[in-house]
Structure formats: C-alpha cells, structure tokens
ZASEPA-925476 format. One record per residue (C-alpha): x, y, z; residue in three letters. Coordinates in steps of 0.25 Angstrom, whole numbers, padded with zeros to 4 digits, always signed. Each point is the difference from the previous one (the first is absolute). Last residue first. Layout:
<nodes>
XYZALA...
</nodes>
This chain:
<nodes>
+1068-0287+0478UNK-0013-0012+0000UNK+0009-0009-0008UNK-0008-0012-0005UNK+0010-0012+0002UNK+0010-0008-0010UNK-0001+0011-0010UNK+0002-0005-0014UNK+0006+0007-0010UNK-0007+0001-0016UNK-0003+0016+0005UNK+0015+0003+0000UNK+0001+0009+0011UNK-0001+0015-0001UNK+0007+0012-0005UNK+0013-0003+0004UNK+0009+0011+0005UNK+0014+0003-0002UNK-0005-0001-0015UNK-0007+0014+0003UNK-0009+0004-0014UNK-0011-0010+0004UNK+0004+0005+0016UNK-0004+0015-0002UNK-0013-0003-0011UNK-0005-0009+0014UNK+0002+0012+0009UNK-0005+0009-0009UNK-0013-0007-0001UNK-0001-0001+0015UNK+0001+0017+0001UNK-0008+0001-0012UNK-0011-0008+0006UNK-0007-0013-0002UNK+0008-0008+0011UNK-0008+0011+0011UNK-0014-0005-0004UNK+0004-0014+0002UNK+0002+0005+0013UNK+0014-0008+0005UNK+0003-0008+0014UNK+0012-0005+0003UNK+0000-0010+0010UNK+0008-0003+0012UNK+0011+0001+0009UNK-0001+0013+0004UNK-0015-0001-0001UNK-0011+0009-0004UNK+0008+0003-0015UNK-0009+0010-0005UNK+0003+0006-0016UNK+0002+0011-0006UNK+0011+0001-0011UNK+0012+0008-0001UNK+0000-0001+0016UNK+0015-0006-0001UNK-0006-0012+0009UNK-0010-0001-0012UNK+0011+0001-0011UNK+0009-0010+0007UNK-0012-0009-0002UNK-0003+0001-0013UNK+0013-0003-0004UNK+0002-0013+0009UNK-0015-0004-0007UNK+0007+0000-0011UNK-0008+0008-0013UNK-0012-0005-0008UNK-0008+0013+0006UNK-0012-0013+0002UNK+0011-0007+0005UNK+0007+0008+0010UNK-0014+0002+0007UNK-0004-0015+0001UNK+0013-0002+0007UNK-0001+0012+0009UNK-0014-0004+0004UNK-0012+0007-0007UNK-0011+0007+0004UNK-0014+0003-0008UNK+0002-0015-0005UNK-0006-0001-0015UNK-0005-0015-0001UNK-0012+0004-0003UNK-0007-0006+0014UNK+0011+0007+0008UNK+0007-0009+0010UNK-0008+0003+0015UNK+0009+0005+0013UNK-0008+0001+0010UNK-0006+0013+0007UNK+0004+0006+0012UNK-0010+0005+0010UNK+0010+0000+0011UNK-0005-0011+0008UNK-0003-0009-0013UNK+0013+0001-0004UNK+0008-0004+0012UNK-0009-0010+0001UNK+0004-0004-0013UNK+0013+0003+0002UNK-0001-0010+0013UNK-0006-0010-0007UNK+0011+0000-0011UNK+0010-0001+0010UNK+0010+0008+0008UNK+0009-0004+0011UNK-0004+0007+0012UNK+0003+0011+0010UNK-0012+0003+0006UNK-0002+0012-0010UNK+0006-0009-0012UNK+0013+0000-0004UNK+0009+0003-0009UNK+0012-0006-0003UNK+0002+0004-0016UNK-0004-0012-0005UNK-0009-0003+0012UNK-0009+0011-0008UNK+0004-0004-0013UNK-0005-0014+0001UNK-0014+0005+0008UNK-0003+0008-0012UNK+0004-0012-0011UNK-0012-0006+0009UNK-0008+0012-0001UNK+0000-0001-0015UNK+0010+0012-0007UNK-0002+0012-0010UNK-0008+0010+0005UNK-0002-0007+0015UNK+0015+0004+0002UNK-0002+0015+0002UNK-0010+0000+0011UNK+0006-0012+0005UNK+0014+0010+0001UNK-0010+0011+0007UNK-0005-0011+0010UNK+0015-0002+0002UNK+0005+0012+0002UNK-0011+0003+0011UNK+0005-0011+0008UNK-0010-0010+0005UNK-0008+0000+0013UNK+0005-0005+0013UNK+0003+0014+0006UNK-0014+0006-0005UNK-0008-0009+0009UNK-0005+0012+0008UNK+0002+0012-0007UNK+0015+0006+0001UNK+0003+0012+0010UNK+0013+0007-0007UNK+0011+0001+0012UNK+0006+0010+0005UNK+0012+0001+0009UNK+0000+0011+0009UNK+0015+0002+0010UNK+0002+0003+0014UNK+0011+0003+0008UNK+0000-0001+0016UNK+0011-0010+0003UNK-0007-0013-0002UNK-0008+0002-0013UNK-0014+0005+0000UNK-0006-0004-0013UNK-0010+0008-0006UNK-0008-0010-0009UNK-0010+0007-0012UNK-0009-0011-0009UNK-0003+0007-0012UNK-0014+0002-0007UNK+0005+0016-0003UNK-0013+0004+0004UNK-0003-0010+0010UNK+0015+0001+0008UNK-0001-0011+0009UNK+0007+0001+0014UNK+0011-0007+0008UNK+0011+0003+0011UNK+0011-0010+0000UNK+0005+0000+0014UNK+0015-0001+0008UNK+0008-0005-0012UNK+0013-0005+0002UNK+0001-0011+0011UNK-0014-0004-0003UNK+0002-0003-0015UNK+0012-0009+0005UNK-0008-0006+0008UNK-0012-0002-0010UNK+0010-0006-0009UNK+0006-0011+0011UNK-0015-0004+0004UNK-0002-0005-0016UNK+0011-0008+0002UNK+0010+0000-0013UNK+0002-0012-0006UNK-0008+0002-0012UNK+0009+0010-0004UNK-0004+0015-0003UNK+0008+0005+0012UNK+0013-0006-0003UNK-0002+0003-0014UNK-0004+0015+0005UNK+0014+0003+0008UNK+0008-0007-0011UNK+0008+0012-0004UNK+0001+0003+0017UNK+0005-0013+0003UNK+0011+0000-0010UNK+0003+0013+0005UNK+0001-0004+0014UNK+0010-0011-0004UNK+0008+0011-0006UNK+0000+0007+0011UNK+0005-0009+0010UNK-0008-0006+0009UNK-0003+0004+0013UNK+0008-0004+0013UNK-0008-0012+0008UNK-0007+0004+0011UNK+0001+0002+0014UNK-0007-0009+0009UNK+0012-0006+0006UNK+0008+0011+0002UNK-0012+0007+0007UNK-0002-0013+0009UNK+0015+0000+0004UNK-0001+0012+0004UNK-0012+0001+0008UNK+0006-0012+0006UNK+0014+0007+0004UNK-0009+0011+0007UNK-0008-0012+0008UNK+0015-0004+0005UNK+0004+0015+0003UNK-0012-0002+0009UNK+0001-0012+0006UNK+0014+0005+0003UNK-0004+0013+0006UNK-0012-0009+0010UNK+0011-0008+0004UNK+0010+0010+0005UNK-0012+0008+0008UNK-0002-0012+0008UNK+0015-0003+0002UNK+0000+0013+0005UNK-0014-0001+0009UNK+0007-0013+0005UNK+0013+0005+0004UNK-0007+0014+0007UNK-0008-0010+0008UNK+0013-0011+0003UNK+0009+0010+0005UNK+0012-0010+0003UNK+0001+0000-0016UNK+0006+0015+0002UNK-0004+0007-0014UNK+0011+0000-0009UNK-0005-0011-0010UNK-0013+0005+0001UNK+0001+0013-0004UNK+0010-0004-0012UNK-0010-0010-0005UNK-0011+0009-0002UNK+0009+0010-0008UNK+0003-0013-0009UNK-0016-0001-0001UNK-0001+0015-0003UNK+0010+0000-0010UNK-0007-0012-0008UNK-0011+0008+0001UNK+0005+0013-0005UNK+0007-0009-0011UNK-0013-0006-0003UNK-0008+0011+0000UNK+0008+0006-0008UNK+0001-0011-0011UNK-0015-0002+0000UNK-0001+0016-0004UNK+0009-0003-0013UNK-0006-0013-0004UNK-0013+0008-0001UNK+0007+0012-0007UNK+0005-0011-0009UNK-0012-0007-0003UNK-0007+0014-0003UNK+0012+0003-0009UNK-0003-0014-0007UNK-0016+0004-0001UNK+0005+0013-0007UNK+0009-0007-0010UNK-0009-0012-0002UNK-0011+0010-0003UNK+0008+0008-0008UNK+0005-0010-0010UNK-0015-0006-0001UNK-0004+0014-0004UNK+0013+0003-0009UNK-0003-0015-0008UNK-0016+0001+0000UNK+0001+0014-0006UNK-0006-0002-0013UNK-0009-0012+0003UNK-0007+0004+0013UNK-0007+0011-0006UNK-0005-0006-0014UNK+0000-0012+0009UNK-0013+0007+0009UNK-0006+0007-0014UNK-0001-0013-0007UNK-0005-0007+0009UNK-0011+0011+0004UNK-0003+0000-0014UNK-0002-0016+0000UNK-0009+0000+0012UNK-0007+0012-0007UNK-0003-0009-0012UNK-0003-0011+0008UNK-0008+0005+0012UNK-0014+0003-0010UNK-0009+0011+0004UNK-0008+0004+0012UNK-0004+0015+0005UNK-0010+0005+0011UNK-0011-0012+0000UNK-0012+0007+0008UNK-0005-0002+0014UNK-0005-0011+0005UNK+0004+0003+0013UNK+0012-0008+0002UNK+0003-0010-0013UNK-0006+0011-0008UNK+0010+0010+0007UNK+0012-0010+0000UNK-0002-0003-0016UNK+0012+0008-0005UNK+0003-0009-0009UNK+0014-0007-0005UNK+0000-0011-0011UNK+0010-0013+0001UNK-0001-0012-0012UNK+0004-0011+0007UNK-0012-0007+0006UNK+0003-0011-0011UNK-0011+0002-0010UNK+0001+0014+0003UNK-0004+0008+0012UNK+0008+0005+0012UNK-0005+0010+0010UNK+0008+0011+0008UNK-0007+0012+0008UNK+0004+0015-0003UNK+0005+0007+0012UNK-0009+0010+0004UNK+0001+0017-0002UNK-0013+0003-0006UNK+0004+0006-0015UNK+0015-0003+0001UNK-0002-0017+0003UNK+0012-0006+0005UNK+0012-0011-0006UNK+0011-0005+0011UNK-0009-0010+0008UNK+0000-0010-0014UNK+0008+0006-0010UNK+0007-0009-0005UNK-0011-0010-0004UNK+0006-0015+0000UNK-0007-0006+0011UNK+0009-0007+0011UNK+0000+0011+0010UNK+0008+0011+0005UNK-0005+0004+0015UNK-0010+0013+0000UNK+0003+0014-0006UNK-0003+0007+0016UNK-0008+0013+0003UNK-0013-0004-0006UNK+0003-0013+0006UNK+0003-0013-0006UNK+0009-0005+0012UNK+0015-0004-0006UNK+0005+0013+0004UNK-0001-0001+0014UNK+0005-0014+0001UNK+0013+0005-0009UNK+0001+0013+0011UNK+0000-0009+0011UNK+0011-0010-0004UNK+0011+0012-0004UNK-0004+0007+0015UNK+0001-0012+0006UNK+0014-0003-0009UNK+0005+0014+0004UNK-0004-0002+0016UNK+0008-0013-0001UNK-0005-0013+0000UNK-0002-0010+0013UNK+0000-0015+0000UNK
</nodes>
C-alpha cells in the first residue's frame, strides 16, 4: 500500500540520516561508544573515527585519524571515549532530569492540541462532505428520470460525494485509532524522573536506545585537547542552539586501571609496621580495591610495592621497632591503649592512621615526649581511665590497632 506525504517525508529523512556522511551522524549501532557520528575534530573539522580495544573490544577511544587514513596526513587529536562518554552522560541527564516531568507534560499537551486541531479540520471536511453528498441527492432526486443523460450525470455526481464523505470517515477513524494513550499522571512521571539514570545505567538498556536519546538532544559534540592545561575540551551543541564546555583532565595511557592514589599513600604508611599479607587484610578490610577491581593479596601488595619503589617491612635486628602499632605504643607509656587513642584522634599526640578502619601507627620518637608523658602522668592520676591492661592477661590474637 501507499503512505502519507508525512510518513515519506518521516521515512526519508531516517535513511538520510543513517548514511555516515560528513553531513549526516550515521545509523545507532550496537557498539557501546556514545558518541559515535555525534563527536568532531576542532583543529581540522573531521569526524573523529571509533575503535574498540581491551581484552573484550569494549574499551571505546575516539581519534581524529581521517587524514592519516586519507592522505597520510598527521593524527589531529585521540583520547580515551570512556571519560568523555561518562561526561557527556552525565551532562545530557543533568538536563533531562530536572525538568523531565514539565517537558514531558508539555509535549503531550502540545502533541494533544495538534491531535485536536487535526480532528478538528477532518470534522469539517466531513460535514462539508457529508452536505455535499445530501446536496447531491437533492439534484437528482428532482431531476426529470425521463431525461436519462442529465439522470445519469446526477446520479454520477451523487456517488462520487458519498465515496468521498466515506473516505473522510476513514481518515477519521484512522486518526482515532492511532491516537495515543493519555499521559501519565505526575506523580508517576516523577517517579520516572528520580530513577531516570537507574533505568539508564541497567544492563537492560539497549545500547542503540541511548545513542537516540543522545541524538534527539544533542546536535554535535565539538572536541579539542588543551596541551597546556593537559585537558580534554568538548563543546557540545545541544538541539536548540545552546552550547556548553565540559572539560576533562587528559589521563596517560593506562592510567584508568592503575590504583588509587590513597591507597599507594596508605601502603606507604602500613609497610612500617605491617607484612604484606597483614597489608592485603586491611586493604579488603576496608573494601578497597585494586586498579582492576580486585581483591587484594599478598602478591599484589608486593607488586604493588615493587611498582612504586616501596620498601618491605623488616622487624628491627635489636628488637627496638622504629614504629609501633597502637598496642605496642600504649604499653610501652603503660597506659590503655583506649587512652592512647582518644589522645591521637584528639591530636595531643601525633601519630598516622592510613586507614579508617585500620591501624594506629606511633613514632617511638613521639611516645618519649612531654606531650606523650603528660598524657600517661593524666590517666595515672585519672581513675576514670586505666592506665593499662594487666601485663599477666593474655591476648588471644596479636592486635595490630
């Protein structure tokens, strides 16, 4: 069968825009990059090409390769697609989010005024047809039937109006049926529009959907690498004419799967008084993770160790530790080690504590001080406060706190 001009119109405009062209974004594919047909090159004015890489071909990085690929030329711009993917992400719900409930309240109000006006105009054309068809019927009813000519161009005219008032009631029937159901109510649109980015972030969500979504509110997503500032700078061309720079710092190849800062700092601190493998425990005990995401274990902090330049941790020959845990600390000042504690998170004796859930680490130089004198002279003369355990106890486990 036939479709309207509209749906032609509608049909050719979607095959138009899925050709990869300079001019065009492309069809949404399966691949997980965002961006892909929407992002392009500040410096020559290309679209920047899409690979994968990774173990699994999911890792997306955007290059502005089209020269080189062409004419040899040189690469303009390339840098990770994950980051900026994110950004962009975040950005695009960061817009949609807060007014989701008026805009989608609006739109059905505006699209509902369009069905109406529609409905509207079919209704007057049926009426006129409908009185058309009766007018029709009027002329031939008095002409003469003995005048069979003038009878037969009557009754002609007669069936050409009723087929038309007929084809009118079609078009009508075919808009009712294709109008939509009413909108939801507010607070069901609310609901949607708090878990907006669960819905987006859920496994289930079809990569293709996102891209369209992206599509329908962003027109391009200029982008360009600021050397000075090492910063990855995307002007993204919203729908509507607005533009807005996010920018990004420009990471070192690899550098997304390395570990955490913090935590190199808090091996840094735990090597003076713990093993690797008492490491690796405190680590997972306070859920961190290494830079792929794993569990920690003894090879790893090694590893981890020997990457950074970090030295083991080695008992003192003497038997004098250099660095003590809290235990250890409290009882060479023959106090609690609950006292000596609240005095280190008081600041009334210095000390590092790497991990929030982890140990207490004390200078033996800074348990010999005045401040750390006064603290033990304050809970001898305090019987709120024990002084210390009684040294014939027996601890069923080393304490490393």
């Amino acid at each position: 069968g036939y479709v309207s001009w509209e749906r032609f119109e509608a049909i050719r405009t979607m095959v138009s825009s899925n050709i990869p062209t300079g001019r065009h974004h492309g069809a949404p594919k399966h691949g997980d990059g965002l961006l892909a047909g929407l992002i392009r090159c500040k410096r020559c004015g290309r679209k920047l090409t899409l690979r994968y890489s990774g173990m699994k071909h999911h890792i997306p990085r955007y290059s502005c390769s089209r020269a080189w690929m062409d004419n040899g030329g040189p690469h303009c711009i390339g840098f990770g697609g994950l980051r900026v993917d994110d950004a962009v992400e975040e950005a695009l719900l960061g817009v949609v989010g807060p007014g989701a409930i008026a805009a989608a309240t609006a739109a059905a109000k505006e699209a509902r005024e369009r069905r109406d006006q529609v409905r509207d105009a079919l209704s007057r054309d049926l009426e006129a047809a409908r009185y058309a068809a009766d007018r029709a019927f009027r002329q031939y009813d008095a002409a003469d039937p003995a005048n069979r000519l003038v009878a037969g161009e009557l009754e002609a005219r007669w069936n050409r109006a009723l087929a038309h008032a007929a084809e009118v009631e079609g078009k009508i029937a075919m808009h009712e049926a294709a109008t939509p159901a009413p909108i939801a109510d507010p607070a069901s649109l609310g609901v949607l529009a708090s878990n907006l980015k669960a819905v987006w972030d859920a496994p289930t969500t079809d990569a293709r959907l996102k891209k369209r979504v992206v599509r329908t509110l962003i027109h391009e997503v200029v982008a360009d690498i600021d050397d000075a500032a090492s910063e990855i700078v995307l002007i993204v061309h919203w729908v509507g004419g607005v533009h807005s720079e996010i920018r990004l710092p420009k990471r070192r190849r690899g550098q997304r799967n390395s570990t955490s800062a913090n935590i190199i700092e808090a091996v840094r601190r735990l090597v003076l008084i713990a093993s690797d493998d008492l490491i690796a425990g405190l680590l997972n005990r306070n859920g961190l993770e290494t830079g792929n995401g794993n569990r920690w274990t003894r090879e790893r902090v090694t590893s981890l160790r020997s990457n950074y330049r970090i030295p083991v941790f080695k008992p003192a020959e003497d038997g004098i530790e250099h660095w003590l845990n809290l235990s250890n600390a409290a009882k060479l000042l023959k106090i609690a080690p609950k006292t000596l504690r609240l005095a280190a998170e008081a600041g009334e004796i210095e000390a590092i504590h790497p991990l929030s859930d982890g140990p207490w680490i004390f200078a033996r130089s800074s348990l010999i001080t005045t401040a750390a004198r006064s603290i033990a002279e304050r809970a001898r003369q305090n019987p709120r406060y024990p002084t210390g355990s009684n040294p014939n106890q027996q601890s069923l486990f080393s304490s490393t706190t």
